[in-house]
C-alpha positions as CSV (number, residue, x, y, z in Angstrom):
1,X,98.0,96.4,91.3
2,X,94.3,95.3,90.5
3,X,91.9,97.4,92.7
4,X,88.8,95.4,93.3
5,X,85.9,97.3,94.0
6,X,87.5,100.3,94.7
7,X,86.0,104.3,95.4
8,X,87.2,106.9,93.5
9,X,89.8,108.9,96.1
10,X,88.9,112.3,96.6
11,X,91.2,114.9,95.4
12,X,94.6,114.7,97.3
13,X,97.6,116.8,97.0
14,X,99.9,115.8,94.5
15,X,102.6,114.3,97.0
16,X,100.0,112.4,99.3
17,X,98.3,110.5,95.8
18,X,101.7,109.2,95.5
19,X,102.7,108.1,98.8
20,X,99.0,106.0,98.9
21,X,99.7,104.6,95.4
22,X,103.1,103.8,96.5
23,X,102.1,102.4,99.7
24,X,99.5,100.7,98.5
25,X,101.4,99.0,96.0
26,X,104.3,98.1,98.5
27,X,101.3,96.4,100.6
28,X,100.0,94.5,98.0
29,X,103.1,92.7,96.6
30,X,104.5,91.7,100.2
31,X,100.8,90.5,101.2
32,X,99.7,89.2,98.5
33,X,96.2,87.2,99.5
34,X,96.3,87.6,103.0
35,X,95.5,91.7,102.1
36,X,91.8,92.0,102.3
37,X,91.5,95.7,101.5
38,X,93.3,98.8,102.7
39,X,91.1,102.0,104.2
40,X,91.6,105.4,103.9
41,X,90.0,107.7,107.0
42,X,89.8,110.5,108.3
43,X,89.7,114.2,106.6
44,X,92.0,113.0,103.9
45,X,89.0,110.3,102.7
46,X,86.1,113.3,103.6
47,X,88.3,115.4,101.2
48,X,89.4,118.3,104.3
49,X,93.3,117.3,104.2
50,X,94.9,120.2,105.8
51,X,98.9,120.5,105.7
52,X,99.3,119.6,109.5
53,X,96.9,116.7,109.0
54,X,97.9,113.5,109.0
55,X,96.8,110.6,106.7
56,X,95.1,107.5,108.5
57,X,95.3,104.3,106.9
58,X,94.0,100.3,108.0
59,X,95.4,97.2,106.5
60,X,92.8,94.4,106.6
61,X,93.8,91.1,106.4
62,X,92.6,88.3,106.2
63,X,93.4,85.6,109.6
64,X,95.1,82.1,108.0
């Protein structure tokens, strides 16, 4: 996947990096253009991922 214009992730645990790479992959090849960008939130983004937290994501796309 190309990022465009993408911010460096803060550090994640090992297991999370993967899932958002993974997922972020999976998103791009079944959404092809109609993905605008994806969004990490929460404490996972401000770098304050605890092991009960959970790991907020949006999709943006674009409307056809």
């Amino acid at each position: 996947m190309t990022e465009h214009n993408a911010l460096p992730l803060p550090t994640l645990p090992v297991s999370v990096d993967r899932i958002l790479r993974d997922f972020t992959e999976t998103a791009y090849h079944a959404l092809g253009s109609d993905l605008h960008s994806i969004v990490l939130y929460g404490s996972a983004a401000e770098g304050r991922l605890r092991p009960t937290s959970d790991v907020n994501v949006i999709l943006l796309m674009s409307l056809r």
